[in-house]
N, C-alpha and C positions, 0 to 999 in steps of 0.2 A: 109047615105051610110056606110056600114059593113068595115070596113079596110081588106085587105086580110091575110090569118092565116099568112104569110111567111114574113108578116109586123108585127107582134106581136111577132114574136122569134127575129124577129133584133134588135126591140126595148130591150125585154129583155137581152140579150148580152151586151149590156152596164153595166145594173143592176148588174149582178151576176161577172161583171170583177171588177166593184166599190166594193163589197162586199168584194171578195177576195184584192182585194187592204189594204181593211180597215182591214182587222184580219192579213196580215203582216205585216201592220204599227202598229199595236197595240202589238204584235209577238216582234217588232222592240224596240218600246219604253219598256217593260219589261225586257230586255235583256241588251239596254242600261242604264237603272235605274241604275245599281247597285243590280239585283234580287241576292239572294243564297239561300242555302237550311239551313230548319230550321230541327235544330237536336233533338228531345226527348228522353230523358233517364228513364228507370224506371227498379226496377229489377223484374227478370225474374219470380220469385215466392215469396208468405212470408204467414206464419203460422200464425192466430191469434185464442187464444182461446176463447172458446164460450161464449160469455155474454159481453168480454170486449172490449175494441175499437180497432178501427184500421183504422192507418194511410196508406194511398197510396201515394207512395213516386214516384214525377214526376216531374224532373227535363228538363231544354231545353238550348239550345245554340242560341241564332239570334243574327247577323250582325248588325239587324235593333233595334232604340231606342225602347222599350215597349212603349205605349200612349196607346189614344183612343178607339182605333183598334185593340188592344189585347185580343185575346178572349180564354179562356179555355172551351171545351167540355167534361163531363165524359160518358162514356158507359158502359152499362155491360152485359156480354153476359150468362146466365149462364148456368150452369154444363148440357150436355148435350142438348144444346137446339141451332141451327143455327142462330137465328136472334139474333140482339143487342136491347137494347133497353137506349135511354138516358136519365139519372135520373138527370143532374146538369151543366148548365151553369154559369159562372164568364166571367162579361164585363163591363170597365168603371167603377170598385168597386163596382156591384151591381151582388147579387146573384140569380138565377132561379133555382127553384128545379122545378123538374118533377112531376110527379103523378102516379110515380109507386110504389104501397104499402109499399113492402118489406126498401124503403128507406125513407120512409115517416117519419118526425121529427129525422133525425140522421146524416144526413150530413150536414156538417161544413167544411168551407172556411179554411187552413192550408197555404197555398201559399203565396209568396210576386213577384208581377210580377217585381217587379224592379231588385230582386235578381233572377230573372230568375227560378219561384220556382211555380208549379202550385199543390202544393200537396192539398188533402181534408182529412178530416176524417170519418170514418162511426164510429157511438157510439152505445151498444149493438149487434154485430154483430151474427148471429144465421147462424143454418145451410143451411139455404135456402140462403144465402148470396156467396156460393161455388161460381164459377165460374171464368171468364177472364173479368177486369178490363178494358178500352182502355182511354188514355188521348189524347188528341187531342187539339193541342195549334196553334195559329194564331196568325202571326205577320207581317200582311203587310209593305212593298212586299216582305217579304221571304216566300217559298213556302214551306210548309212541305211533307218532302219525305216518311217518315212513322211514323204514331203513335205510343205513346207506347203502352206495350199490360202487361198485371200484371195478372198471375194465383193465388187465393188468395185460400185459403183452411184453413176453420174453424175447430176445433179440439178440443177436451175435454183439459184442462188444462195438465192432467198427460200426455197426447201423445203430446206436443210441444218440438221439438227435442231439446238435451239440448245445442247443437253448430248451428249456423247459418252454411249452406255450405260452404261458404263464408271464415267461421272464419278457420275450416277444412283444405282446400285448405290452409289455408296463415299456417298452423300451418306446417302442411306436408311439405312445402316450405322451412319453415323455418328449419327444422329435415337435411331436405336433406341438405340445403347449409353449415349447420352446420356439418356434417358428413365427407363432400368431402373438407371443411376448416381443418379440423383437420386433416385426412388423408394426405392431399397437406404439411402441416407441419412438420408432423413424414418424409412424404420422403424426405423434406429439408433437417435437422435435420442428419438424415442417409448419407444423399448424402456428407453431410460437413464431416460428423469424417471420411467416408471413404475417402474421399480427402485428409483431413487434414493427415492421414498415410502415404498415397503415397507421402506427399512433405516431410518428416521428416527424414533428414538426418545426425542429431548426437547428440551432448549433449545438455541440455537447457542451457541457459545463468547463470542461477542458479547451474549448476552442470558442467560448464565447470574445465577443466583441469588447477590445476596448475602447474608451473614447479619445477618437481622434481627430484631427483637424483635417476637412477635408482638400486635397489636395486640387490644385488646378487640374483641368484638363489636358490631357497629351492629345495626340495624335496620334493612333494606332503604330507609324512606326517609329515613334519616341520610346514608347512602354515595350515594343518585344527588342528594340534595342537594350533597352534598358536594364529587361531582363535574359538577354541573352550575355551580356557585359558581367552577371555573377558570377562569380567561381563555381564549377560542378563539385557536388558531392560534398557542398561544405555550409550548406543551406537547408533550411524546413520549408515548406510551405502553408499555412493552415487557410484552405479556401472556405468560408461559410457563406451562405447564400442566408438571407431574412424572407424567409414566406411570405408573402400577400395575398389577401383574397380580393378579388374585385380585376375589372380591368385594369393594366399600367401604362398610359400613355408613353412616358418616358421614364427612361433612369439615367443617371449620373454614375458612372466609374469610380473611382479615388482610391489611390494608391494608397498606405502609410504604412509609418513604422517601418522605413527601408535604413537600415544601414550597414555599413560597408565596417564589418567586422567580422572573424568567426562567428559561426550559429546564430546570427541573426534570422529575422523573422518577418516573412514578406507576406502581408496580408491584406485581402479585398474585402471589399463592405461594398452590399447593391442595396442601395436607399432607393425607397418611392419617392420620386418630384411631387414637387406641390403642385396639385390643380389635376 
C-alpha cells in the first residue's frame, strides 16, 4: 500500500531540520576552534628582464602552526586574457607542476613554509610570460581572505627602470623630512637670539663696571683730542651703557681708568643725575 504524499513531506521535515542542525554545529565548532584569517603579502608589480629569471615574491601571516596541511597554489592569468590558469602546486615538501607550456622546465620551489615564505622562481622568462601572478596559501583552520595577486611585466634589459617605486617614494620621504628638519631649526635658532635681546639688560660680567672716581668735565673737544692722541691698534675699548627706566633729565660723562701704557683700558660709565 502507497503511503500518502502528505506522509512523505512530514517524514522529510525531520531530514532537512537535522541537516540544518548539522552545518550550524559545524558553523559552531570552527568559530570556536580558534579560526582567523590568513593574510598574504606580495608586491603589487616587479620588472624582469627578458631571458633572465624572476622571482615571485609571496609572503603570509597564520595564527595556525605550518604542517601537513599547508598548501601553496600558483596561478597565472595573463596579459589580456580573463581565465586563470594553474601552473604549480607545493604540499608536504613535494612539488606539482602543471602542463601549461609557457612554464614547462622553469619553475622552482624559492619558499620556506616554516618561515612563512611561499615564494617560486620562473627561470628564462620571455614575453609571453606578461601578466598577473596569484599565490594562494592554505593553512588549516585559518581561512584565507584574499590572495595575493603580482602584475609581472617582462622588458628589454635597457627599459628596466633604474629605481624601484618603492626606493623613489622612501627617497622623496626622506628630501621632505629632511627639508622641514632643517627649516624647524633655523626657526629655533632665530626664535632664541631674538629672545635672548629682549632679556638683555646691561653689561656682561666681563665688562661690568668698576668703581671709579668720577672724573671732571671736558669739553667735547678736549675728550676726542684726547682720544685721538692714543696710539692705533694698541688699545681695547669696553663701552657699557647702565639701563634706566623713567625719564633722565640729565647725565654726566666721566672718563676713567685711562692710561698711557700698552693694553690699557678706556672706559665710560653714563650715571643718572640726581633730581
Amino acid at each position: 500500500m502507497a503511503a500518502p504524499a502528505g506522509a512523505g513531506a512530514v517524514i522529510a521535515a525531520p531530514d532537512s531540520r537535522r541537516w540544518l542542525w548539522s552545518v550550524l554545529a559545524a558553523a559552531l565548532g570552527l568559530l570556536t576552534a580558534g579560526v582567523s584569517a590568513l593574510e598574504v603579502y606580495t608586491p603589487k608589480e616587479i620588472f624582469v628582464a627578458n631571458g633572465t629569471q624572476g622571482k615571485l615574491t609571496c609572503k603570509f601571516k597564520s595564527t595556525s602552526t605550518t604542517g601537513g596541511l599547508t598548501s601553496v597554489s600558483w596561478s597565472f592569468q595573463p596579459e589580456g586574457a580573463d581565465t586563470t590558469v594553474s601552473f604549480f602546486h607545493y604540499s608536504q615538501g613535494q612539488v606539482y607542476l602543471g602542463n601549461y607550456p609557457p612554464f614547462k622546465d622553469r619553475i622552482s620551489w624559492a619558499g620556506d613554509l616554516d618561515k612563512k615564505d611561499a615564494s617560486i622562481n620562473i627561470e628564462n622568462m620571455q614575453f609571453i610570460h606578461n601578466g598577473t601572478y596569484i599565490c594562494d596559501v592554505k593553512n588549516p583552520p585559518d581561512i584565507v581572505v584574499q590572495p595575493g595577486h603580482i602584475r609581472l611585466y617582462v622588458v628589454e634589459k635597457e627599459n628596466l627602470p633604474v629605481f624601484p617605486v618603492w626606493v623613489v617614494v622612501g627617497i622623496v620621504t626622506a628630501v621632505v623630512l629632511g627639508l622641514t628638519l632643517l627649516i624647524s631649526m633655523i626657526l629655533a635658532v632665530l626664535y632664541r637670539r631674538k629672545n635672548s635681546k629682549r632679556d638683555y639688560t646691561g653689561c656682561s660680567t666681563s665688562e661690568s663696571l668698576s668703581p671709579v672716581k668720577q672724573a671732571p668735565r671736558k669739553s667735547p673737544s678736549d675728550t676726542e683730542g684726547l682720544v685721538k692722541s692714543l696710539p692705533s691698534g694698541s688699545h681695547q675699548m669696553h663701552h657699557c651703557v647702565a639701563l634706566t627706566t623713567g625719564p633722565v633729565p640729565s647725565v654726566d660723562v666721566g672718563v676713567a681708568e685711562l692710561h698711557r701704557t700698552p693694553g690699557y683700558t678706556l672706559r665710560t660709565q653714563v650715571v643718572r643725575a640726581p633730581g
